[in-house]
Backbone as JSON, one array per atom type, in Angstrom:
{
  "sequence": "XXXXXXXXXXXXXXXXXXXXXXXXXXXXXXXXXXXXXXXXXXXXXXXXXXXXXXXXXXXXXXXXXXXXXXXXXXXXXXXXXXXXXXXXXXXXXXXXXXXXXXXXXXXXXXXXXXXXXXXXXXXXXXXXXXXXXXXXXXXXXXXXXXXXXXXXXXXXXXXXXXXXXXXXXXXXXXXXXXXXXXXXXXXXXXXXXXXXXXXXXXXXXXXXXXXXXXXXXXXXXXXXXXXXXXXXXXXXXXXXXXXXXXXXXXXXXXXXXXXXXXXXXXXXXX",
  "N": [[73.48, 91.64, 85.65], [74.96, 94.53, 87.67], [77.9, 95.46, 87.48], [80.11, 96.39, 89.77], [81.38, 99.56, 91.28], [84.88, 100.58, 89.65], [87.35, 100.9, 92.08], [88.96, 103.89, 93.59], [92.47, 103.61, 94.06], [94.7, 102.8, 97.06], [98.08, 103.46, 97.63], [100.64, 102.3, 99.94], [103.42, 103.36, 100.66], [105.04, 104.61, 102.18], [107.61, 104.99, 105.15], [107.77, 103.33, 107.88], [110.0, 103.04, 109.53], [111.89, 104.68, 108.11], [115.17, 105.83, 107.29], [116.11, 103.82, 108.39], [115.09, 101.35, 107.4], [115.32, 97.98, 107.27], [115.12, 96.47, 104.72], [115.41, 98.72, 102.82], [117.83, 99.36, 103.43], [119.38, 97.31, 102.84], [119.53, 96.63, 100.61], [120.58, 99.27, 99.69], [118.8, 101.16, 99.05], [117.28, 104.69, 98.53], [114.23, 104.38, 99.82], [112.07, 101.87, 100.89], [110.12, 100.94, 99.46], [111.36, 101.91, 96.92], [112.99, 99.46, 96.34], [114.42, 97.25, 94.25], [112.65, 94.39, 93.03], [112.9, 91.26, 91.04], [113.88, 92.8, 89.11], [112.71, 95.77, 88.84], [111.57, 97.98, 90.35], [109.25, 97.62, 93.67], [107.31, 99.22, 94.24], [106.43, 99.94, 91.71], [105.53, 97.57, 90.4], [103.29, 96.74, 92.32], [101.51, 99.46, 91.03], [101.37, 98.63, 88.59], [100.49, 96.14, 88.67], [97.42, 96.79, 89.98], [96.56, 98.57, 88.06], [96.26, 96.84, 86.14], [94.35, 95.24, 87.06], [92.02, 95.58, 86.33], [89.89, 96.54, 88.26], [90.59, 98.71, 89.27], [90.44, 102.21, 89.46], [91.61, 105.44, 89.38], [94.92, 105.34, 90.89], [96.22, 106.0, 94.03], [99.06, 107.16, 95.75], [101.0, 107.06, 98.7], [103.33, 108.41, 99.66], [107.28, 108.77, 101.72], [108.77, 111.18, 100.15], [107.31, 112.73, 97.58], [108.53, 113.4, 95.31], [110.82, 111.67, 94.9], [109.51, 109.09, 93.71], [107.62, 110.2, 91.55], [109.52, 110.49, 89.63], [110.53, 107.89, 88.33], [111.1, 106.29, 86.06], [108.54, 104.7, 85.47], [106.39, 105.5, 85.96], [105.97, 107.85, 85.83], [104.69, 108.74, 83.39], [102.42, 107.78, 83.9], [101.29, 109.51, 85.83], [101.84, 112.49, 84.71], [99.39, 112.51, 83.29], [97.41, 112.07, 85.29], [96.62, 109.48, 86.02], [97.73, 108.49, 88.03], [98.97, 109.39, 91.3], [100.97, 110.69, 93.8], [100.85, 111.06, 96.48], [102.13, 113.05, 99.66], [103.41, 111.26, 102.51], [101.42, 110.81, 105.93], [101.31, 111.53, 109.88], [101.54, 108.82, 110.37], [100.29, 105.32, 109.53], [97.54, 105.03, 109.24], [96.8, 108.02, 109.75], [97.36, 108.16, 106.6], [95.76, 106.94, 104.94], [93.41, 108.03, 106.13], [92.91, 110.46, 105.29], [93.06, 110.41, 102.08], [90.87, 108.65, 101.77], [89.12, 110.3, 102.62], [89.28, 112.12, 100.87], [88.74, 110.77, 98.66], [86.76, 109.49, 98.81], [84.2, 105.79, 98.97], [84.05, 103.19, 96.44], [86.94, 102.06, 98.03], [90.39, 100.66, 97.58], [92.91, 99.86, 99.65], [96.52, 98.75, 100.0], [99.79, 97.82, 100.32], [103.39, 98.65, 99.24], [105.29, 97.19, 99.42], [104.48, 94.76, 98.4], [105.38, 92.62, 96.37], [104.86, 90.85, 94.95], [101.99, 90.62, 94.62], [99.14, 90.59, 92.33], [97.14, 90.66, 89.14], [95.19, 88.73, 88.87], [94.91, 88.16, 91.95], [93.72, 90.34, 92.77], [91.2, 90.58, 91.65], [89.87, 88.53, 92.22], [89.87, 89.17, 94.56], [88.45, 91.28, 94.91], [86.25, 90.88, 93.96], [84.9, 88.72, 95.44], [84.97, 90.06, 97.63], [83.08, 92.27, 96.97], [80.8, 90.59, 97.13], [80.05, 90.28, 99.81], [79.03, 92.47, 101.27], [79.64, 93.84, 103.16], [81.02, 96.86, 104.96], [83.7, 97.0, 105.24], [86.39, 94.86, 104.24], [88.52, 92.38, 104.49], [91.65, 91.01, 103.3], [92.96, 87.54, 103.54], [95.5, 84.89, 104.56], [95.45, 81.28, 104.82], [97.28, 79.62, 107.03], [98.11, 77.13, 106.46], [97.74, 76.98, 103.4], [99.68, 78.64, 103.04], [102.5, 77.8, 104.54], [102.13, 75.21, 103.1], [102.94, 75.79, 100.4], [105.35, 77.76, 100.26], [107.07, 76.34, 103.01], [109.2, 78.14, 103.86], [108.68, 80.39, 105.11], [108.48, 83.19, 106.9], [106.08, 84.24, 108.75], [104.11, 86.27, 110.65], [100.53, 84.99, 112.12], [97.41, 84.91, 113.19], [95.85, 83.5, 115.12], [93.36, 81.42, 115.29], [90.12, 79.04, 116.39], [90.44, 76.56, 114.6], [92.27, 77.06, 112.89], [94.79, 79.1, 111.34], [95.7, 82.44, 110.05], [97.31, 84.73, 108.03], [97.72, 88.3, 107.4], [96.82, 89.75, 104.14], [97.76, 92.07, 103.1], [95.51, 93.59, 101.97], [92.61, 95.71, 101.91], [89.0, 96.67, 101.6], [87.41, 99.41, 101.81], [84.57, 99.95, 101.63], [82.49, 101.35, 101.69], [81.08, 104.58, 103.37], [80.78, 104.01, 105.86], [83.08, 103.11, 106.55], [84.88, 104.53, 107.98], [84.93, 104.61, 110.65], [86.07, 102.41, 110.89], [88.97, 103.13, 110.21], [89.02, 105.61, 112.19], [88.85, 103.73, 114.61], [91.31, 102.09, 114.04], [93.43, 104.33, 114.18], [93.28, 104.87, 116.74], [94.42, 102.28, 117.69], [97.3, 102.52, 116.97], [97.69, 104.65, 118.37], [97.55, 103.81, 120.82], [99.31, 102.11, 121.23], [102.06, 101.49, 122.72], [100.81, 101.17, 125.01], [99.65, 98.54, 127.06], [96.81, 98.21, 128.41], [95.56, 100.16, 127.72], [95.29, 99.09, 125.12], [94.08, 97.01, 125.38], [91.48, 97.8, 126.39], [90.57, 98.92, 124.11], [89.82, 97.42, 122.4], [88.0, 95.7, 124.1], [87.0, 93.95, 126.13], [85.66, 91.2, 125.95], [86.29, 90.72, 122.83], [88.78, 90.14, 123.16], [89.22, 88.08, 125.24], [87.82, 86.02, 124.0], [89.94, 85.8, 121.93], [92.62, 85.27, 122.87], [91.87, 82.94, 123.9], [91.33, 81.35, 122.05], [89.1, 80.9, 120.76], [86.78, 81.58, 118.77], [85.7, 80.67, 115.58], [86.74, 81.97, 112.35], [84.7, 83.34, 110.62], [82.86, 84.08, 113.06], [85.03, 85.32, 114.82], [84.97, 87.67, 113.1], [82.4, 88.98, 113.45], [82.6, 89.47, 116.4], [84.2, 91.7, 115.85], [83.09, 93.34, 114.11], [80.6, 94.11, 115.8], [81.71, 95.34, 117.97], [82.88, 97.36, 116.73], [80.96, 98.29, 115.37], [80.08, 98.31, 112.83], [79.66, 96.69, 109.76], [82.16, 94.2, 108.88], [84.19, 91.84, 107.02], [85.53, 88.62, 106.05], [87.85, 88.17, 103.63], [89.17, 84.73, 102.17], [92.41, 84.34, 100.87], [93.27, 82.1, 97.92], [95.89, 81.96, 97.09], [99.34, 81.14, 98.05], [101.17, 83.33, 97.94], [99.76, 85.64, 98.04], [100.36, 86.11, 100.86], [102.72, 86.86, 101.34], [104.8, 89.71, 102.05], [107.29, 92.22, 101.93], [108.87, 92.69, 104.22], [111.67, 92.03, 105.92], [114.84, 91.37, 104.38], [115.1, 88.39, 104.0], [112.64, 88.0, 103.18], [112.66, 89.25, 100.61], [114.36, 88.14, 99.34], [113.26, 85.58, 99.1], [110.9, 86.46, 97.49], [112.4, 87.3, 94.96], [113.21, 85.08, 93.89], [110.6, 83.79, 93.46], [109.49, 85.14, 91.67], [111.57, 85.14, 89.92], [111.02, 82.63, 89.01], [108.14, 82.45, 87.97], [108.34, 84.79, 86.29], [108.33, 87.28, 84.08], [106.91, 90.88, 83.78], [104.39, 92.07, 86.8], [101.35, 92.07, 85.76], [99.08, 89.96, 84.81], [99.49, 87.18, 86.35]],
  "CA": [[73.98, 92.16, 86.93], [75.44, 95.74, 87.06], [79.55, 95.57, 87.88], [80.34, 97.67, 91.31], [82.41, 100.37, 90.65], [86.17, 100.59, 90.29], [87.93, 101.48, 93.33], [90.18, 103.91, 94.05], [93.73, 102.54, 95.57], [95.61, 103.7, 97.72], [99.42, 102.07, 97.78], [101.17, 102.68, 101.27], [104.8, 103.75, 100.18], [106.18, 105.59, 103.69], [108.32, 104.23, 105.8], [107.66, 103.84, 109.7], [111.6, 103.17, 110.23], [112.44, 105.73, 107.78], [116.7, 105.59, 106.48], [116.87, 102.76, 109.0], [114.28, 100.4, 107.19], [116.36, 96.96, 106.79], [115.24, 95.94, 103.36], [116.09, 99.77, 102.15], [119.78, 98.83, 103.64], [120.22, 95.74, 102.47], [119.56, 97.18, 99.1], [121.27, 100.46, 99.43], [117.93, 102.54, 98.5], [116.74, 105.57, 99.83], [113.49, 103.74, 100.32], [112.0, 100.67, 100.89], [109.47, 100.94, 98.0], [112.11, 101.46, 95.53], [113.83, 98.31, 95.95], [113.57, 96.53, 92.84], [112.3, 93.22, 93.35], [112.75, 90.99, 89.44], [114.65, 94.22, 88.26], [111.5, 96.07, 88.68], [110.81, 98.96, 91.67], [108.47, 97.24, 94.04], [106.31, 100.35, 94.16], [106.02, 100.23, 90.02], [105.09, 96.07, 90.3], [102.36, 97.3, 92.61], [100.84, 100.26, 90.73], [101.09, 97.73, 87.43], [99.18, 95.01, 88.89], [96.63, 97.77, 89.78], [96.03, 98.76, 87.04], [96.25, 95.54, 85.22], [93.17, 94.25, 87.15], [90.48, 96.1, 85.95], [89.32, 96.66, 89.31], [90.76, 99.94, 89.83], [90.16, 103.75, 88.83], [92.88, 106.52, 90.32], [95.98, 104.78, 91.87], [96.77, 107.36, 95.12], [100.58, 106.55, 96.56], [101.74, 107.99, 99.7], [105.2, 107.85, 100.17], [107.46, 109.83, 102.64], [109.5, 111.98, 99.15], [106.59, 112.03, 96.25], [109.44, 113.64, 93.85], [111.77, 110.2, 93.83], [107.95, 108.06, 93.15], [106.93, 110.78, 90.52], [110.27, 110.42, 88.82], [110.78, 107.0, 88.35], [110.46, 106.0, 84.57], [107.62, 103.47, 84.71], [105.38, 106.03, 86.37], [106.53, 109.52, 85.34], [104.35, 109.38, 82.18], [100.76, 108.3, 84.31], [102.1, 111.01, 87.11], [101.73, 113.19, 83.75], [98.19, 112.56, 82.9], [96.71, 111.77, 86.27], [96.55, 108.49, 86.21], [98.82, 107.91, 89.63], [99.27, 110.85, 92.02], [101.67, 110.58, 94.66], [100.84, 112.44, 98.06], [103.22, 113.52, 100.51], [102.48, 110.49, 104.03], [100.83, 111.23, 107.32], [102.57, 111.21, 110.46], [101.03, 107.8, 110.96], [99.62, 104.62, 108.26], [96.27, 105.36, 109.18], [96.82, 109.05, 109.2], [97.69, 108.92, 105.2], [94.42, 106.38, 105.06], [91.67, 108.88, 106.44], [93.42, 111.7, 104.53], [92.78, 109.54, 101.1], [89.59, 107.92, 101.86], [88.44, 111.15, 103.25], [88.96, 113.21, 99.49], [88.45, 109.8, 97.49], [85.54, 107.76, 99.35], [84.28, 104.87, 98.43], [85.11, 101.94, 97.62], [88.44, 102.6, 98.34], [91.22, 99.61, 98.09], [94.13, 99.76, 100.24], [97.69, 98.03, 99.74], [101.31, 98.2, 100.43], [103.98, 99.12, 97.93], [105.9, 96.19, 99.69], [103.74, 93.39, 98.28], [105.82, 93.26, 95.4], [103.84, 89.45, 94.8], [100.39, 91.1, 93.95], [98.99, 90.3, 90.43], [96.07, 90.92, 88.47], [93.97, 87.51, 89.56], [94.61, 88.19, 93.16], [93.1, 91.31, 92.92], [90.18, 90.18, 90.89], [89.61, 87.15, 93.64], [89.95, 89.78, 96.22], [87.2, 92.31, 94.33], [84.72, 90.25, 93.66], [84.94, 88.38, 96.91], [84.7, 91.18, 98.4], [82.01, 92.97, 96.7], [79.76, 90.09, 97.42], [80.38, 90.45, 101.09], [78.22, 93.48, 101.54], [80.18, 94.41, 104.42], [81.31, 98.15, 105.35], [85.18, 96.82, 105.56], [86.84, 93.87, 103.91], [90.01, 92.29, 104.65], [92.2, 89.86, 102.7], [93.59, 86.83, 104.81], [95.93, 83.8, 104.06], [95.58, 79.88, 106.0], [98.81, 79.08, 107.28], [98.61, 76.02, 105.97], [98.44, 77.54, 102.36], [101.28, 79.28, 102.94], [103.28, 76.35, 104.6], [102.55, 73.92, 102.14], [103.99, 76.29, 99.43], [106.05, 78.5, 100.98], [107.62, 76.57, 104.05], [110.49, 78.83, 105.13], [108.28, 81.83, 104.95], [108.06, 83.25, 108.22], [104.83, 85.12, 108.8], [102.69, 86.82, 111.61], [99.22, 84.79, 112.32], [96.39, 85.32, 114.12], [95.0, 82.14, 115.47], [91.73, 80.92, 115.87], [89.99, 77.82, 116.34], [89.89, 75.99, 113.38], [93.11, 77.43, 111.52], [95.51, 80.54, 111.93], [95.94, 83.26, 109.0], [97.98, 85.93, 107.85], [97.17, 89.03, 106.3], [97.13, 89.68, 102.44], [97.74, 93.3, 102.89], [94.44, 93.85, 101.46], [91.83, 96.47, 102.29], [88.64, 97.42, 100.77], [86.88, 99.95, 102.18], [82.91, 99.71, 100.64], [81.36, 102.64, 102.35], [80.82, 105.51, 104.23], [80.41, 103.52, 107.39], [84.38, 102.08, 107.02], [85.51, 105.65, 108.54], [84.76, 104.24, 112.0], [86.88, 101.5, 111.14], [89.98, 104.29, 110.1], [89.11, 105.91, 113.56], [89.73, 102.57, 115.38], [92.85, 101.78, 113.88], [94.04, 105.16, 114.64], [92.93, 104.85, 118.6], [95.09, 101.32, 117.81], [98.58, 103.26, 116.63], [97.81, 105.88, 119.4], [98.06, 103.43, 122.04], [100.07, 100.92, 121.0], [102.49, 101.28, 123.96], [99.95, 101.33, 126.08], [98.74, 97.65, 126.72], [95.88, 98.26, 129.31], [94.67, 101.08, 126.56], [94.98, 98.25, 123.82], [92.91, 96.17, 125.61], [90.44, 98.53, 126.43], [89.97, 99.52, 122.42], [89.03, 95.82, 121.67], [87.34, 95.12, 124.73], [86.98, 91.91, 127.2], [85.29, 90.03, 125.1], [86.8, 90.6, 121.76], [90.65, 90.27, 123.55], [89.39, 87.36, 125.94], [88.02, 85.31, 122.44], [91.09, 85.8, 120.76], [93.29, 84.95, 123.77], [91.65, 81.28, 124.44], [91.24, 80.99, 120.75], [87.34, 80.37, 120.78], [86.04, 81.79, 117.43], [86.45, 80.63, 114.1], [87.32, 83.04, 111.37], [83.28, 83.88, 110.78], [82.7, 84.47, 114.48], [85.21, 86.67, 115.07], [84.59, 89.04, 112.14], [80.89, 89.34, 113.5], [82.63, 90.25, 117.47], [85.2, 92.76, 115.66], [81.94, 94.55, 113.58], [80.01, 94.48, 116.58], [82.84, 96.44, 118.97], [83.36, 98.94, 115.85], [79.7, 99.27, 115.14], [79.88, 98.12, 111.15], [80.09, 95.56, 109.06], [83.63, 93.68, 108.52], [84.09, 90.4, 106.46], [87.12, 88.73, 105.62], [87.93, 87.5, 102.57], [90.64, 84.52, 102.11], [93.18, 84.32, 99.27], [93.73, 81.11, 97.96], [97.04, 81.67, 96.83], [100.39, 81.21, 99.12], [101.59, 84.3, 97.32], [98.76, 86.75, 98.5], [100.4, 86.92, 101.95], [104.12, 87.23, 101.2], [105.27, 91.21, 101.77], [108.96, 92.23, 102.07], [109.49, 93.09, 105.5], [112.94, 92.37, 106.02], [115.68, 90.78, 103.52], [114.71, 87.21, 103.76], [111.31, 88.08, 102.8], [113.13, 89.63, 99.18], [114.75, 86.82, 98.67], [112.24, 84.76, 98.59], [110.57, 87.21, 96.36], [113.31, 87.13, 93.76], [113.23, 83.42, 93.98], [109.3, 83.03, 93.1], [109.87, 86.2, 90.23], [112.63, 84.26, 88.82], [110.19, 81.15, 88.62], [107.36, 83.64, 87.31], [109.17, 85.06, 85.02], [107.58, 88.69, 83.41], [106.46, 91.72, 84.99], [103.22, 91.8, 87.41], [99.71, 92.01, 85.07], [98.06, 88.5, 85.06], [100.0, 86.23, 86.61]],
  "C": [[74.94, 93.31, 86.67], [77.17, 95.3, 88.03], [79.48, 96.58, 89.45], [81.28, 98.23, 90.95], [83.58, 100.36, 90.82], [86.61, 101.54, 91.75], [88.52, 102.73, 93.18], [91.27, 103.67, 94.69], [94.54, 103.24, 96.21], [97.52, 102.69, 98.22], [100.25, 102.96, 99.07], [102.84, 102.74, 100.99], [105.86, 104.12, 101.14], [106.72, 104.62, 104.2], [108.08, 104.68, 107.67], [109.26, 103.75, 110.4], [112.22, 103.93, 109.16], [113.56, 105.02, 106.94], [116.78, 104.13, 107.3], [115.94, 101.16, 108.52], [115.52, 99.05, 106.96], [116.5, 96.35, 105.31], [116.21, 97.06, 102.4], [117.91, 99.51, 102.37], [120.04, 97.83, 103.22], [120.3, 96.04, 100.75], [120.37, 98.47, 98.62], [120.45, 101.52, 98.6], [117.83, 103.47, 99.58], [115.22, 105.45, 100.33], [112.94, 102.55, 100.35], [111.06, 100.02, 100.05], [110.4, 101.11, 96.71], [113.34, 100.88, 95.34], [113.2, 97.65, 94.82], [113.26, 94.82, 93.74], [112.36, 92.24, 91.63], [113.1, 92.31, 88.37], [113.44, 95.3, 88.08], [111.17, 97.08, 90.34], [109.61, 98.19, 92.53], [107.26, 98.02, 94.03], [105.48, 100.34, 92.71], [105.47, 98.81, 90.24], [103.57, 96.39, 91.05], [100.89, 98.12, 92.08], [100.76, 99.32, 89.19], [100.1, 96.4, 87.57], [97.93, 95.81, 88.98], [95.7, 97.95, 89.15], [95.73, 97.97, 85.85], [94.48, 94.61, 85.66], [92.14, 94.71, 86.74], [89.37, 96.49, 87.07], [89.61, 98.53, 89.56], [90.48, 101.43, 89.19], [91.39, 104.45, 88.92], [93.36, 105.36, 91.12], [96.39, 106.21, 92.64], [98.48, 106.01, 95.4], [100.58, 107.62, 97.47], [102.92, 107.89, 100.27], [105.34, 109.3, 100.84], [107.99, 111.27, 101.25], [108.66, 111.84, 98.28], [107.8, 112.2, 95.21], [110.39, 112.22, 93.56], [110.81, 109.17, 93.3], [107.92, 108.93, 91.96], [108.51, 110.66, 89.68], [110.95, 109.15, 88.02], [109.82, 106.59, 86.87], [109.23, 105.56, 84.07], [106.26, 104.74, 85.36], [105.37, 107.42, 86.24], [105.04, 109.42, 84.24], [102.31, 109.23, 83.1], [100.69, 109.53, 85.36], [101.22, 111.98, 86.3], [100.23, 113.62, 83.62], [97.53, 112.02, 84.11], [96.3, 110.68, 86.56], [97.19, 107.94, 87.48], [99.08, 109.56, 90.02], [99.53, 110.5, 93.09], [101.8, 111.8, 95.94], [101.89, 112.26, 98.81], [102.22, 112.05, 101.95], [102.41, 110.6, 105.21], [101.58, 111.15, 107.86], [102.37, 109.49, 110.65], [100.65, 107.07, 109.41], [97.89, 105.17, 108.45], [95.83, 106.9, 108.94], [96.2, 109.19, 106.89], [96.6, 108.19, 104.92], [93.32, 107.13, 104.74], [92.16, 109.74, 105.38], [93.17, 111.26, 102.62], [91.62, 108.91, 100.91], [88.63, 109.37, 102.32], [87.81, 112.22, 101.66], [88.59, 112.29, 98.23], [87.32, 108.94, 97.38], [85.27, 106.39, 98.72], [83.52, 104.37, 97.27], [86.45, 102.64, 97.13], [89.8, 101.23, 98.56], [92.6, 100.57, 98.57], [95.31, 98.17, 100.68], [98.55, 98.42, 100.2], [102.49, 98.3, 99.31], [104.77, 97.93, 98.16], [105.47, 94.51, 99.47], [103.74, 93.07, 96.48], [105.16, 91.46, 94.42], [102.48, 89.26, 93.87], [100.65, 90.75, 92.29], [97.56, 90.57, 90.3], [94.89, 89.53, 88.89], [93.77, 87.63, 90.84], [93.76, 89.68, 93.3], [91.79, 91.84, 92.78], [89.03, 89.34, 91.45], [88.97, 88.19, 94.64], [88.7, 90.57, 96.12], [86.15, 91.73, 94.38], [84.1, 89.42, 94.69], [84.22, 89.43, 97.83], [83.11, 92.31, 98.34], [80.31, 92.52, 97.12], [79.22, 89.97, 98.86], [79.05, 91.66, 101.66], [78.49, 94.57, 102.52], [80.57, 95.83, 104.25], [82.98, 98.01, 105.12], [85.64, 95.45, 104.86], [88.33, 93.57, 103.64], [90.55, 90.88, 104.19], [92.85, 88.94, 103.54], [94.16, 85.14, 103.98], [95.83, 82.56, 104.84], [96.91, 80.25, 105.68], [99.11, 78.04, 106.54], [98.34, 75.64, 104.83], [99.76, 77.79, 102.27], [102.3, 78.05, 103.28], [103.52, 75.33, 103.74], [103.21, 74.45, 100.81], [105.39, 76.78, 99.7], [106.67, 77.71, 102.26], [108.73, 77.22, 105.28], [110.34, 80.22, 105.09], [108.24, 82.04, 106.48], [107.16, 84.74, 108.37], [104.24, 85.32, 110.17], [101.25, 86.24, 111.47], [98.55, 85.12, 113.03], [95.58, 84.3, 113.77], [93.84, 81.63, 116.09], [91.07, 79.93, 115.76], [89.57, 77.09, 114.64], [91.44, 76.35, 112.36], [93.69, 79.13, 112.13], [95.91, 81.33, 110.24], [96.54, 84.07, 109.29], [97.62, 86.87, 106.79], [97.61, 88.99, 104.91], [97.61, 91.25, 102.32], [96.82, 94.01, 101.84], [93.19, 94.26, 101.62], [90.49, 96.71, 101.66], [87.52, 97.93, 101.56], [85.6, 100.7, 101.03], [81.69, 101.01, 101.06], [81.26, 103.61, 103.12], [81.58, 105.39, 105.5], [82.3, 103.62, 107.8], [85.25, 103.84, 107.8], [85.67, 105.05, 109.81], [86.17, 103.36, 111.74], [88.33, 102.38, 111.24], [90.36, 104.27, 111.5], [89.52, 104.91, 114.44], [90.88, 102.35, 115.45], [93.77, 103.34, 114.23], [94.08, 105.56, 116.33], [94.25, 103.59, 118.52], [96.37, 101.63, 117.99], [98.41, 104.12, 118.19], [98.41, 104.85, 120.46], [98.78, 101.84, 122.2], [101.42, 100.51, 122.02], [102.21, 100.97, 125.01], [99.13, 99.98, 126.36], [97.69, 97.91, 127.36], [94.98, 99.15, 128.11], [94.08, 100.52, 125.59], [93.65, 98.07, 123.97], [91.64, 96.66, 125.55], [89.83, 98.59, 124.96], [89.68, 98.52, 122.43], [87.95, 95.36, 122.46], [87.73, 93.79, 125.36], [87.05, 90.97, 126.39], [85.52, 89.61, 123.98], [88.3, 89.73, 121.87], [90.55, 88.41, 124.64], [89.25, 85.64, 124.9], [88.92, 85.26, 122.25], [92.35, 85.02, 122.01], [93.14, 83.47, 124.19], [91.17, 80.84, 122.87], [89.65, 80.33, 120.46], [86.78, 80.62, 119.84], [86.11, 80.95, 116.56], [86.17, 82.24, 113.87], [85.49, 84.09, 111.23], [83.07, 84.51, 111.84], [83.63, 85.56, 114.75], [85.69, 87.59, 114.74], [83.59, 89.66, 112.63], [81.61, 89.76, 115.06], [83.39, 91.86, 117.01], [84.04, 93.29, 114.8], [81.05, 94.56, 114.46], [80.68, 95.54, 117.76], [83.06, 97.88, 117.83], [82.05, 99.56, 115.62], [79.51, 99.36, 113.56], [80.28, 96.6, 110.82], [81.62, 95.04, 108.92], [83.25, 92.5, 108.31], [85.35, 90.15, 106.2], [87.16, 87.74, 104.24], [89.39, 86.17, 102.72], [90.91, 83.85, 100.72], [93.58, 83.07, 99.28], [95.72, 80.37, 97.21], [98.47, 82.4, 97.97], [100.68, 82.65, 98.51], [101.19, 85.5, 97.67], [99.18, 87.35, 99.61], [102.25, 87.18, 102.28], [104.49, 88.86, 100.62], [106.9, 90.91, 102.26], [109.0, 92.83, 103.57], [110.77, 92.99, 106.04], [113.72, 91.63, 104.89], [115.66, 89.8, 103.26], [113.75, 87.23, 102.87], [112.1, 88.71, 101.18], [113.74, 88.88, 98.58], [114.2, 85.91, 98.14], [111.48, 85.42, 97.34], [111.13, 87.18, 95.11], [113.0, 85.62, 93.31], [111.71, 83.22, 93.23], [109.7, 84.15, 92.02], [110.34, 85.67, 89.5], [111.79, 83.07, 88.24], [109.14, 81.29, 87.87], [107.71, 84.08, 86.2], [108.38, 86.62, 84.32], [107.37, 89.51, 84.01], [104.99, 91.01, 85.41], [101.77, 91.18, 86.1], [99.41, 91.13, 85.75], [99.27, 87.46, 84.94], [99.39, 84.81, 86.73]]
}
């Protein structure tokens, strides 16, 4: 059986609250990617798992400053030789997305620099998972009641559906051509994200009225959300609590330190 090709990744570095991010303040950086997390830049733990899994080709970063990313010891020397190349980021996440997927195609993984957790097996899980999928789009997803039974004083964002409620893995992999549409969606999503009547509209009745009386499972409504976009989407889920723990505010780094400390080494193969 022939391997599917490495990716390129793309690690999401910007900041949508900018100087006022809370983790960046609670740390006293000037961003929220280069808080260390285990004495270690979260951004560099990131681009080291990466590249540790064997999954990947070109690491892209898009942060809001590339010069404080391109100067930062652990990544200065692939910077050098092209191994990591740090773009300037959109006005928007999906912006710096199309703009990356547009000059890199696919497959194309996408991450956060804030998922300072990632390791070389989850990435490996997530690839090969994924690859077998066939789908146009594939998205990483945690049970709750993973996470709970490890993690209970995590506090996470689900999305609940009959049978079980998940949270993302911050885990993307865009397999084809097709996943542009998907881009375009999520950028109609950002556009009108003030706008609930607009929301609704982008998802539809029947996608928004499902999700609202909780009527799918997880299968089901992957197959209404690639029928409203017009492609494939599958979801993959991670079987480790760990997969869906990002830093979003100062609790969330704590905890982080806390499982690091218990961990013990940098990222690779955890």
């Amino acid at each position: 059986m022939i391997a599917p090709p490495r990716s390129t990744a793309l690690v999401l570095a910007g900041s949508r609250r900018g100087e006022s991010d809370p983790v960046a303040r609670y740390r006293g950086t000037a961003a929220k990617c280069l808080v260390t997390a285990g004495g270690v830049p979260m951004v560099v733990r990131v681009v080291e798992a990466l590249r540790a899994s064997g999954k990947v080709g070109m690491v892209l970063i898009a942060a809001d400053d590339p010069p404080l990313i391109e100067a930062l010891p652990e990544l200065a020397p692939l910077c050098a030789v092209g191994a990591v190349r740090v773009l300037p980021s959109a006005a928007s996440l999906s912006g710096s997305v199309e703009a990356a997927f547009a000059a890199a195609g696919p497959p194309f993984l996408v991450t956060t620099a804030d998922h300072a957790l990632l390791d070389a097996t989850m990435l490996r899980h997530f690839a090969d998972a994924a690859a077998a999928t066939g789908a146009d789009v594939v998205v990483g997803l945690t049970e709750a009641a993973v996470i709970r039974a490890r993690y209970p004083e995590s506090r996470r964002t689900y999305i609940r559906l009959r049978g079980g409620a998940f949270s993302g893995a911050n885990l993307f992999l865009l397999r084809t051509p097709a996943a542009a549409a998907a881009i375009a969606f999520w950028q109609r999503v950002e556009r009108d994200r003030k706008a609930p009547w607009r929301l609704a509209r982008a998802f539809g009745p029947r996608l928004l009225l499902a999700y609202l009386l909780r009527l799918p499972r997880l299968d089901q409504a992957m197959r209404l959300v690639s029928a409203r976009m017009g492609l494939v989407i599958a979801a993959v889920t991670m079987p480790m609590a760990e997969a869906a723990i990002d830093v979003d505010k100062p609790a969330d780094l704590d905890l982080v330190e806390r499982i690091l400390a218990a961990r013990g080494g940098r990222p690779g193969d955890a």
